[in-house]
C-alpha positions in Angstrom: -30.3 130.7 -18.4 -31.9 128.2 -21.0 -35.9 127.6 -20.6 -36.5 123.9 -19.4 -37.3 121.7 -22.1 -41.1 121.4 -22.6 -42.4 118.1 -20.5 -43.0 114.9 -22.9 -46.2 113.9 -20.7 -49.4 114.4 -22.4 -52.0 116.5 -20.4 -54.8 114.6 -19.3 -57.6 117.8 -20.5 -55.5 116.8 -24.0 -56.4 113.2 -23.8 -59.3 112.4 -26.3 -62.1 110.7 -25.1 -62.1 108.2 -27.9 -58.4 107.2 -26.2 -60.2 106.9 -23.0 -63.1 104.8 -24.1 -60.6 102.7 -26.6 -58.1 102.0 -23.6 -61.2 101.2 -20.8 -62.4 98.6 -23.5 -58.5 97.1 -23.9 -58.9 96.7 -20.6 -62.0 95.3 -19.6 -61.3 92.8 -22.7 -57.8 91.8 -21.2 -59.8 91.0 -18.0 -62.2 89.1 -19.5 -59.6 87.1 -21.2 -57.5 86.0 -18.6 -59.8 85.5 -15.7 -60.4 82.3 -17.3 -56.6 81.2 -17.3 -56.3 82.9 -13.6 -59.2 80.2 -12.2 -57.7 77.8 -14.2 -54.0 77.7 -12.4 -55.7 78.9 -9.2 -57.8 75.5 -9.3 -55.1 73.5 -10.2 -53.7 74.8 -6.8 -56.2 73.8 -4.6 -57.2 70.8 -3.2 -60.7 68.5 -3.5 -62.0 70.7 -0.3 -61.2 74.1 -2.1 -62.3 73.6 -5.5 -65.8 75.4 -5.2 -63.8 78.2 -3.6 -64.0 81.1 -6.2 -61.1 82.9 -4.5 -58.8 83.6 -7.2 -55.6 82.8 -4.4 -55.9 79.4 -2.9 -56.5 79.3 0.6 -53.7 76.5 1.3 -51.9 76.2 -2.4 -50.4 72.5 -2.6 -48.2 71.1 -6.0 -50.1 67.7 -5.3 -52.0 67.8 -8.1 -49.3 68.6 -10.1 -47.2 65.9 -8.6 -49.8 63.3 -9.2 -50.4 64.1 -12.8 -46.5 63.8 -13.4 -46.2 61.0 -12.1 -48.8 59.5 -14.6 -46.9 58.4 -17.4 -49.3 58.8 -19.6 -49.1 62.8 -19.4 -45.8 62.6 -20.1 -46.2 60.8 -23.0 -49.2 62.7 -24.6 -46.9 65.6 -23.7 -43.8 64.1 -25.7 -46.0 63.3 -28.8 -47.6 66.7 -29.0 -44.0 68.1 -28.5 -42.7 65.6 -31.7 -45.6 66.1 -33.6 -45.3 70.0 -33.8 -42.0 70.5 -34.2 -41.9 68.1 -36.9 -45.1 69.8 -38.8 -43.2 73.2 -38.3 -40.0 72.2 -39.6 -41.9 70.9 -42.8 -44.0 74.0 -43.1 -40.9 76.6 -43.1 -39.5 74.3 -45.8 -41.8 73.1 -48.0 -43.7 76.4 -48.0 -41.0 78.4 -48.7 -39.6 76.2 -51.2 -43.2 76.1 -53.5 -44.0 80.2 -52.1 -40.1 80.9 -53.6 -40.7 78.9 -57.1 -44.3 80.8 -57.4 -42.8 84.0 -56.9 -39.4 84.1 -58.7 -39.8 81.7 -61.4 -41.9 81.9 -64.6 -43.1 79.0 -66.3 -46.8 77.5 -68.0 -49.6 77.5 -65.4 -48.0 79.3 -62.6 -50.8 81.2 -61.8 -52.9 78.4 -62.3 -51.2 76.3 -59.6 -51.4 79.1 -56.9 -54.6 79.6 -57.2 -55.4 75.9 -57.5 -53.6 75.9 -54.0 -55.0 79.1 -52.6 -58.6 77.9 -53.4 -57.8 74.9 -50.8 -58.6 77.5 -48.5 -61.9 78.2 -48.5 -62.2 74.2 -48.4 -63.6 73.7 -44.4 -61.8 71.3 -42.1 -64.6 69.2 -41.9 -64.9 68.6 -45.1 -61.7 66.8 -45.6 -61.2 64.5 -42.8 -63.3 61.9 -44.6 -60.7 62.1 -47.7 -57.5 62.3 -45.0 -59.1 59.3 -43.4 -59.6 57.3 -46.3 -56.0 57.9 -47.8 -54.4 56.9 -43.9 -56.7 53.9 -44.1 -55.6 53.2 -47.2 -52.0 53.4 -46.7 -51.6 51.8 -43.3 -51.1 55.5 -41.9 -54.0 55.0 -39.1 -52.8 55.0 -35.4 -49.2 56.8 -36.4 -47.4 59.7 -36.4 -47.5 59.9 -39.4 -51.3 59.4 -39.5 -51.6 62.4 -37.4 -48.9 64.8 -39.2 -49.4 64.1 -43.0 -52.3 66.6 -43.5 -49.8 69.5 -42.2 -46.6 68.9 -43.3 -47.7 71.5 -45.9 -50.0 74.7 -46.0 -51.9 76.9 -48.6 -51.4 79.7 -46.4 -47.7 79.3 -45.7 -47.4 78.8 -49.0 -49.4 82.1 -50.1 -47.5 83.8 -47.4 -44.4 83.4 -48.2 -44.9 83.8 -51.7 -46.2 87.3 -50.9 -42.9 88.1 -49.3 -40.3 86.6 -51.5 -42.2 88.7 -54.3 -40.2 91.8 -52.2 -37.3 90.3 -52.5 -35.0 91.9 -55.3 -34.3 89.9 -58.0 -30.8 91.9 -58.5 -29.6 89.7 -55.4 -30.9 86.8 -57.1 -29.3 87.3 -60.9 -25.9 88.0 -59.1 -26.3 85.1 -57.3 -26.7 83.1 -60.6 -23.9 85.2 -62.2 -21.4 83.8 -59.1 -22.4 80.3 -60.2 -24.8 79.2 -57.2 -27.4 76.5 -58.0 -31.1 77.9 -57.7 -31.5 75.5 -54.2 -28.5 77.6 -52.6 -29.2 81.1 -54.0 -33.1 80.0 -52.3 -31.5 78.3 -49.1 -28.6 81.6 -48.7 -29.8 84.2 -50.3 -33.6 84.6 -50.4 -34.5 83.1 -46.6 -32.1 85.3 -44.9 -34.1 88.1 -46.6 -37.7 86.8 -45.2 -36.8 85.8 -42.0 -39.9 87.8 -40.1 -42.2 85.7 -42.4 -40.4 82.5 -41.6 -41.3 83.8 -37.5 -44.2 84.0 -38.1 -45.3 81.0 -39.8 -43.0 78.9 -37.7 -44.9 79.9 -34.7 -48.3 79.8 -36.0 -47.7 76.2 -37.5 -46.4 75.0 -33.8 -49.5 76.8 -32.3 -52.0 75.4 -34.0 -50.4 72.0 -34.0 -49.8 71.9 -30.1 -53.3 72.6 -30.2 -55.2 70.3 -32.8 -57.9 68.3 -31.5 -60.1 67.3 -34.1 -57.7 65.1 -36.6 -55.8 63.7 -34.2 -58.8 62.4 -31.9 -60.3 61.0 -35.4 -56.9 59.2 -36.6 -55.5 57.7 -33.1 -56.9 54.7 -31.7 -54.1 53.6 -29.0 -53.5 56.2 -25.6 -49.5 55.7 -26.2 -50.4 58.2 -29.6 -53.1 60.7 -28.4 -51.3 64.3 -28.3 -52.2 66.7 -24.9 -55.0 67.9 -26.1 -56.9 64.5 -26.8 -54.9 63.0 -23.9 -56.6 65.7 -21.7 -60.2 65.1 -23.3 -59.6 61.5 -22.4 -58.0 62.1 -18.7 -61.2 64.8 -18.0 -63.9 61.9 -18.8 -62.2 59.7 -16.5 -62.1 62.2 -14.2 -65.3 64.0 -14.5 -65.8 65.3 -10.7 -61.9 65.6 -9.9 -61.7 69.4 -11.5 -58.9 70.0 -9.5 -56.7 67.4 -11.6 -58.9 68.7 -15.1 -57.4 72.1 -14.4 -53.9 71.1 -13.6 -53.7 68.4 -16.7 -55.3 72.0 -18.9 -52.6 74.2 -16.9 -49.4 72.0 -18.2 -51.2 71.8 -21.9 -51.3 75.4 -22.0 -47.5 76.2 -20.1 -45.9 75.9 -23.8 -48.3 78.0 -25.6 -47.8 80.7 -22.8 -44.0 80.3 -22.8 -44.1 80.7 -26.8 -46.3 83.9 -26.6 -44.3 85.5 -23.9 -40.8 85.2 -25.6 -42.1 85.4 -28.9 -44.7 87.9 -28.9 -42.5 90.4 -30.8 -42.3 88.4 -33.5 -46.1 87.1 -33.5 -47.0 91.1 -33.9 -44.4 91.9 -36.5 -45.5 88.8 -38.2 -49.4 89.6 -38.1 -48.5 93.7 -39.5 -46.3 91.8 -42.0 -48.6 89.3 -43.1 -51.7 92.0 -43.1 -49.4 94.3 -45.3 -48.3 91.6 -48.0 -51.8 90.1 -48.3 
């Protein structure tokens, strides 16, 4: 009779004890993470009577916060504007960057390298430091209190542009000069050729760029003036002032702010990974 195959389990006296202490630390860090987001949606459960509770499941949970906060139109707008506002910056990223990454990497003309470094070096330029200048040019241009106001200093990247540069530098220009030899234009061999080829990158910047714009706070709060444009997350800083002691409705106003960030990591974390590896690699 054949021997039984060899078990696949790994023997606990063969376990390292640098696994050990390495996994004990991944999870007392996971813990530590999101027992803030478990008190958050546990609060926004509860009612006024409950709130100083610190049991993590609500005595009596009850939607009426939720239900209230709903029925506020105002959340509904803030939550509408955030929503137009990112997937407008996002589409603009994955096209412009790519576009400008694309000509950096496959083209060859005067002052290339010049340019992208010109970009790059926008980089290590802090926030901060240009809100006055953003400010000044919205002013200027009658941008203040408008979409537009809020989404112009976006609609473009140094780092999507530096990332995908980095991968469309992989992509073989054998594809490209047989492209040209079939007669495509340079837009279509980028547009049908090239993207399909770089489609983690595109992922990943895609979901970065609706992240971090779903979460801004600082430009927006600086550029709006009127509550019909605030986005969530100044909506929310405006809603928790007037509601300074009600922390029930402060957690279930941050609990909907943070459903589509949740939703995005949940289905998408696959490609948030493979994008980080990718990124990490080609940098």
């Amino acid at each position: 009779m054949r021997a039984d195959a060899p078990s696949q389990a790994l023997p606990m006296s063969r376990i390292k004890p640098g696994r050990i202490v390495a996994w004990t630390l991944l999870f007392i860090g996971g813990v530590i993470m999101v027992t803030p987001l478990l008190f958050m949606l546990s609060t926004s459960l509860k009612d006024a009577s409950q709130v100083y509770d610190l049991r993590v499941i609500p005595e009596a949970p009850t939607l009426d916060n939720y239900i209230e906060i709903l029925s506020d139109g105002r959340f509904t707008r803030w939550f509408v504007n955030s929503t137009i506002i990112a997937i407008i910056v996002t589409l603009s990223n994955v096209f412009f960057d790519s576009l400008v990454g694309y000509t950096l990497a496959k083209f060859r003309f005067r002052g290339r390298y010049i340019v992208f470094i010109a970009i790059l070096s926008t980089l290590m330029i802090p926030t901060e430091m240009l809100v006055l200048p953003w400010y000044l040019m919205a002013s200027q241009f009658g941008w203040v209190d408008s979409y537009w106001g809020i989404m112009f200093p976006g609609m473009m990247t140094a780092f999507g542009t530096f990332l995908m540069k980095q991968f469309f530098e992989g992509v073989p220009d054998d594809f490209l000069e047989a492209a040209r030899i079939d007669g495509l234009n340079e837009f279509t061999i980028w547009w049908k050729i090239a993207m399909p080829l770089v489609t983690p990158a595109l992922s990943a910047l895609a979901i970065f760029t609706f992240l971090g714009n779903w979460t801004a706070f600082f430009w927006p709060l600086i550029v709006t003036t009127s509550a019909e444009l605030y986005t969530l997350p100044v909506g929310l800083s405006s809603f928790a002032v007037e509601q300074s002691i009600q922390w029930e409705k402060i957690m279930t106003g941050a609990s909907i702010a943070t459903l589509p960030t949740l939703v995005v990591f949940l289905f998408l974390q696959r490609y948030i990974v493979r994008g980080v590896m990718l990124a990490g690699l080609k940098g």
